[in-house]
Structure formats: structure tokens, C-alpha cells
C-alpha positions as a Markdown table, in Angstrom:
| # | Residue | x | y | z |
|---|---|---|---|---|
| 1 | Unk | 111.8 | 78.1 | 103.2 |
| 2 | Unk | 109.2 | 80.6 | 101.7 |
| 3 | Unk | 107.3 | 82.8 | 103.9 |
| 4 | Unk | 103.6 | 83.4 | 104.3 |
| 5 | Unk | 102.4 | 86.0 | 102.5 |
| 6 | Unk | 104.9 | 86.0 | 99.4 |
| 7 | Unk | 102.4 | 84.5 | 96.8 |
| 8 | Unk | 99.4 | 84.7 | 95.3 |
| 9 | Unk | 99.2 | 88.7 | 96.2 |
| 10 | Unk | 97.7 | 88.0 | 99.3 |
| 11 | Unk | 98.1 | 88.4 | 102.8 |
| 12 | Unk | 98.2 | 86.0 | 105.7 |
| 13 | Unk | 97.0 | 89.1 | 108.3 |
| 14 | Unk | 93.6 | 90.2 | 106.2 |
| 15 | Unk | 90.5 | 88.2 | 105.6 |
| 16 | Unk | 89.4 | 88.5 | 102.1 |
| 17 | Unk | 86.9 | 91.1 | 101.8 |
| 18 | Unk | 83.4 | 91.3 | 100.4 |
| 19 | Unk | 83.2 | 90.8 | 96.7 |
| 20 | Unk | 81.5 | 93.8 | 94.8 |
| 21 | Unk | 80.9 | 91.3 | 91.5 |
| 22 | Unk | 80.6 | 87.7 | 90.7 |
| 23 | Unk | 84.6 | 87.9 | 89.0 |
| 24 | Unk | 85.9 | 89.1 | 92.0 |
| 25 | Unk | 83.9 | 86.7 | 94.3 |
| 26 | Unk | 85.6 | 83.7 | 91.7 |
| 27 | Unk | 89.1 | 85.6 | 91.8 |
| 28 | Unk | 88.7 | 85.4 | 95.8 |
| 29 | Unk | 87.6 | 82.0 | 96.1 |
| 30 | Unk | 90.7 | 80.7 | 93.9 |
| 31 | Unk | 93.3 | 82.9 | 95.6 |
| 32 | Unk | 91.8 | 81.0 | 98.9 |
| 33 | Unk | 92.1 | 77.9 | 97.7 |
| 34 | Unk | 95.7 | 78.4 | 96.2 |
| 35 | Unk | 96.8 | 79.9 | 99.8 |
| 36 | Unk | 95.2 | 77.0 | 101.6 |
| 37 | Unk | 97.6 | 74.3 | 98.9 |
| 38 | Unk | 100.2 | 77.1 | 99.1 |
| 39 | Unk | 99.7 | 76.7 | 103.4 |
| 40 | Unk | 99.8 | 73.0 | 102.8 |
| 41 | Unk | 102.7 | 73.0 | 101.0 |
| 42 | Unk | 104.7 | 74.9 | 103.2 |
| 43 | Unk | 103.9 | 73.1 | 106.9 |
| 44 | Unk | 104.8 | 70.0 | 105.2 |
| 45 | Unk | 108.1 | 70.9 | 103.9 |
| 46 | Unk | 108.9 | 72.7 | 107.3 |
| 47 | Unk | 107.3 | 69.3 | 109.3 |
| 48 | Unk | 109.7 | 67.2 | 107.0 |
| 49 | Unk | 113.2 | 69.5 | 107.1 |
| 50 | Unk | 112.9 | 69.9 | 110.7 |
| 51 | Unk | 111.9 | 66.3 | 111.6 |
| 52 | Unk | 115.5 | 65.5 | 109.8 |
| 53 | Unk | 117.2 | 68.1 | 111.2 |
| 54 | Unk | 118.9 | 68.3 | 114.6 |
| 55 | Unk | 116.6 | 70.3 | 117.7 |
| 56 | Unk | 119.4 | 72.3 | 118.7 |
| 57 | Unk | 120.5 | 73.1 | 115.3 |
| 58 | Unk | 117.1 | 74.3 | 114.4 |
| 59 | Unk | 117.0 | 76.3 | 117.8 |
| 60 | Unk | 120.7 | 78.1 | 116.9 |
| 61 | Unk | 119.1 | 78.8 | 113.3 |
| 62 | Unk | 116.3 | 80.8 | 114.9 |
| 63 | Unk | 118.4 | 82.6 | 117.2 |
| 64 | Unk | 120.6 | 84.0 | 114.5 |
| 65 | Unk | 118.1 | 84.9 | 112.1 |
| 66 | Unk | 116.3 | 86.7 | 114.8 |
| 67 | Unk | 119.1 | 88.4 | 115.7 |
| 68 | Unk | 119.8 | 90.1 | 112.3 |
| 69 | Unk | 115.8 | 90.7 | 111.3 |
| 70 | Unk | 115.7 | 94.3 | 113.0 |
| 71 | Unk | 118.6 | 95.3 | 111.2 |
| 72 | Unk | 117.3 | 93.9 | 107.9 |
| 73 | Unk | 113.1 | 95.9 | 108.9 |
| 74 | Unk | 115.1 | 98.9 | 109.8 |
| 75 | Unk | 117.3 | 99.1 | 106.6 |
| 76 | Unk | 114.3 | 98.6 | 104.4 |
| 77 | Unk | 112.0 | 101.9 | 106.0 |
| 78 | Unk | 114.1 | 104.8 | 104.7 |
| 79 | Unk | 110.9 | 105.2 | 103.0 |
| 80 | Unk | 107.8 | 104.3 | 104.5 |
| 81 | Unk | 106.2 | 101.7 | 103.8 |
| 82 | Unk | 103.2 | 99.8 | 105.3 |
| 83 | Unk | 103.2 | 95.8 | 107.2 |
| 84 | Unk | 102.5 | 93.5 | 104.2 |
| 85 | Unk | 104.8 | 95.6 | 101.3 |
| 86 | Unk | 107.3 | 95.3 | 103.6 |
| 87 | Unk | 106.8 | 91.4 | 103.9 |
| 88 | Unk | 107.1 | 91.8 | 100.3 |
| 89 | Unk | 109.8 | 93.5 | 100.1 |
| 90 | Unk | 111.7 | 91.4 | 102.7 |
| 91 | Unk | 110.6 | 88.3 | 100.6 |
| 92 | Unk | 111.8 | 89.3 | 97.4 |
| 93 | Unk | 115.3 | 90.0 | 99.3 |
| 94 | Unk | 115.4 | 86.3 | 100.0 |
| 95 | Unk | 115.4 | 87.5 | 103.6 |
| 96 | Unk | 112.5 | 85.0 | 105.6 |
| 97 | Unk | 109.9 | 86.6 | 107.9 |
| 98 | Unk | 106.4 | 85.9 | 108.2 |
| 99 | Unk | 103.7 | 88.2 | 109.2 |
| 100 | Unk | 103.5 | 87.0 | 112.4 |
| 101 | Unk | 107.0 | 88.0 | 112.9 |
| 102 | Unk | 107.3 | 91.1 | 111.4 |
| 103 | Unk | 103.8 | 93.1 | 112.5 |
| 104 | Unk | 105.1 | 92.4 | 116.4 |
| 105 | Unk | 108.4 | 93.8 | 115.7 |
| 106 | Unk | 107.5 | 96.9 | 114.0 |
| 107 | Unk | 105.1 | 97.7 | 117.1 |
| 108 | Unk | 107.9 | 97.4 | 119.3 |
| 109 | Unk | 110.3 | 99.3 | 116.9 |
| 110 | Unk | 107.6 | 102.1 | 117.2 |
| 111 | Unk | 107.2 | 101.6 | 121.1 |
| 112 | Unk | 111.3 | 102.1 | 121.4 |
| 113 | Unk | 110.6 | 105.5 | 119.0 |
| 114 | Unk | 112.5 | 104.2 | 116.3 |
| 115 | Unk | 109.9 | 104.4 | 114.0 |
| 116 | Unk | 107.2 | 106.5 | 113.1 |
| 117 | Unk | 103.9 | 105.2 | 111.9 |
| 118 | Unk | 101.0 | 106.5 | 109.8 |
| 119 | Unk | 97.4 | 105.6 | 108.9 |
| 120 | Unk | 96.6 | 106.1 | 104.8 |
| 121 | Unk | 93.0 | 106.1 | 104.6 |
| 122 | Unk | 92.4 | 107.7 | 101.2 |
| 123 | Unk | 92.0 | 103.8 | 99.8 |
| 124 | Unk | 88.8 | 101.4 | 100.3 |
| 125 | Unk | 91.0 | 99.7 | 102.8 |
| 126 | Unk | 93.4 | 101.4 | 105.6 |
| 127 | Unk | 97.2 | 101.2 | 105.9 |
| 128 | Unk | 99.4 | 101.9 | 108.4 |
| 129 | Unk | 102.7 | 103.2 | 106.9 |
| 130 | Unk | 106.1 | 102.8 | 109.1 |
| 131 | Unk | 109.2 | 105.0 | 108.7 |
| 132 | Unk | 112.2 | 105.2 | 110.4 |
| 133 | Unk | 112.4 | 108.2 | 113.0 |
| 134 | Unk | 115.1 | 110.5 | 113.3 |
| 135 | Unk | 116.1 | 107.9 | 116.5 |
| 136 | Unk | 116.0 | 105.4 | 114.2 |
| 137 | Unk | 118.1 | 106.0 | 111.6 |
| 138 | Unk | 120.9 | 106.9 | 114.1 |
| 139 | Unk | 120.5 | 103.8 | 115.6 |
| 140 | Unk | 120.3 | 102.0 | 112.1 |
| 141 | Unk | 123.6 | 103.6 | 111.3 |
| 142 | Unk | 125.0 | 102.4 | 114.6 |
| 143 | Unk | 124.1 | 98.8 | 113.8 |
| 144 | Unk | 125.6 | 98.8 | 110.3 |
| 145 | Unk | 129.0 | 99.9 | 111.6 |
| 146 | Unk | 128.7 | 97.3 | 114.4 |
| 147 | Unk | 127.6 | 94.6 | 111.8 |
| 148 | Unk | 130.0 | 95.4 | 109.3 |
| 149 | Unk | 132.8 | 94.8 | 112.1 |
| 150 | Unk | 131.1 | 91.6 | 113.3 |
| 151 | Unk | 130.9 | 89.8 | 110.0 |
| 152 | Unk | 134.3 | 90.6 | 109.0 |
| 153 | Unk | 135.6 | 89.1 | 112.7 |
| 154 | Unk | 133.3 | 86.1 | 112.2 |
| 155 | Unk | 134.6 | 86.3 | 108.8 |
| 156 | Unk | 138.2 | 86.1 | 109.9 |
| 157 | Unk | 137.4 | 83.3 | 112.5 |
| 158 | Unk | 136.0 | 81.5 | 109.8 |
| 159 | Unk | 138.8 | 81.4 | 107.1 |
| 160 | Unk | 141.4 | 80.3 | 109.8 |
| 161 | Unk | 142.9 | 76.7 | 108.9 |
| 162 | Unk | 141.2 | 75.1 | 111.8 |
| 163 | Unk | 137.6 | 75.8 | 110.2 |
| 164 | Unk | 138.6 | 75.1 | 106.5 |
């Protein structure tokens, strides 16, 4: 399923700001009408694919991905970057998050010290920029040895000729 926030160039988490001219009012006004389709779109593929699917399927789905999304937010802020081009970045890496997700996580990535955060205010509008800390790429590092050993396990679980 796509994500919120991966089209149009605009984000889910910001109100559109004042227009300065009448092209960028119009340019506003479309990209708000493509997000509310683009909206539209989405929570009616996700009501119809979860209506079809199995509750405790769905449940075991979201518990795995959620599992595996602080690995894939701390592998992505070697270099800092701020909330919505990491969304972006996320997205074009087929790996699904939504703002609402990822902005809680990275405050509680910060809170544990494993990030480092930073406001850029030399642009119209402010940014907060995330990096990992000194903590956090040790513990990064950690968590790739720990998943590389748990997906080749899994992996071996899987291939055995009960599974196939």
C-alpha cells in the first residue's frame, strides 16, 4: 500500500502555507485537491484489502513491520536528514511508513539518545534535522549483526521440506 506523504510533493504533517502570488495560490489549491483523491484513493483500497483479509493476519502483518521500522529509520540517518525527506526516502525504498508513524518514533529515538536532532532555520520554513548519535550508531551496528543472524535462521526454518 502507498504511504501518505509520497506524492504530489507534499506533506500530510504541514498545512499549506500562505500563497505570495496568484500561480502559487492555483498550484496549492490543485496539489490539495490531488491529496484529498490521492487520500481517497488510498482508505478505500486499505478499507477493501483489509475487509478480505483475515483480522489476525492483518494484526501479525503490523507487528512484524513494526518490529523492523527502527532498524530501517536508524539505517537511513547516517546523514541527517529532517521528518518528511526521510518519509521520502523510506518511500522510495518501498519500505511503508506514514507520517504519523515515523515523527513519533524519531522523538522517542531522540528521548533514548540515539539520535541527535537539529533546527535549520535559514529557510522560509523550519526543519528539524535528525542524525544518529554516537549511541546510535553503536546500537545500529548491534541490530544489523542481530538481524543478519535472525533472517538467515528464519531463513533456514523456512527452506526446510516441511515449509516448501
Amino acid at each position: 500500500m502507498a504511504t501518505q506523504g509520497c506524492f504530489f510533493g507534499y506533506s500530510p504533517s504541514s498545512p499549506p502555507q500562505p500563497h505570495r502570488t496568484t500561480e502559487e495560490g492555483t498550484r496549492q489549491f490543485f496539489l490539495s485537491i490531488q491529496y484529498a483523491l490521492f487520500l481517497t484513493i488510498v482508505c478505500v483500497i486499505h478499507y477493501c484489502g483489509i475487509m478480505k483479509e483475515d483480522p489476525i493476519l492483518t494484526n501479525l502483518i503490523t507487528e512484524l513491520k513494526r518490529g523492523t521500522l527502527t532498524l530501517c529509520v536508524l539505517s537511513q540517518l547516517t546523514e541527517p536528514q529532517y521528518g518528511y525527506s526521510l518519509l521520502q526516502v523510506l518511500c522510495d525504498k518501498q519500505i511503508a511508513i506514514e507520517a504519523n508513524t515515523l515523527y513519533p518514533l524519531l522523538r522517542r529515538l531522540e528521548t533514548q539518545g540515539l539520535l541527535e536532532s537539529s533546527w535549520d532555520t535559514s529557510e522560509a520554513r523550519p526543519r528539524k534535522f535528525y542524525s544518529l548519535s554516537s549511541k546510535g550508531r553503536s546500537i545500529l551496528g548491534d541490530l544489523v549483526v542481530v538481524w543478519k543472524e535472525q533472517t538467515n535462521q528464519i531463513t533456514t526454518l523456512l527452506e526446510e521440506e516441511s515449509h516448501a
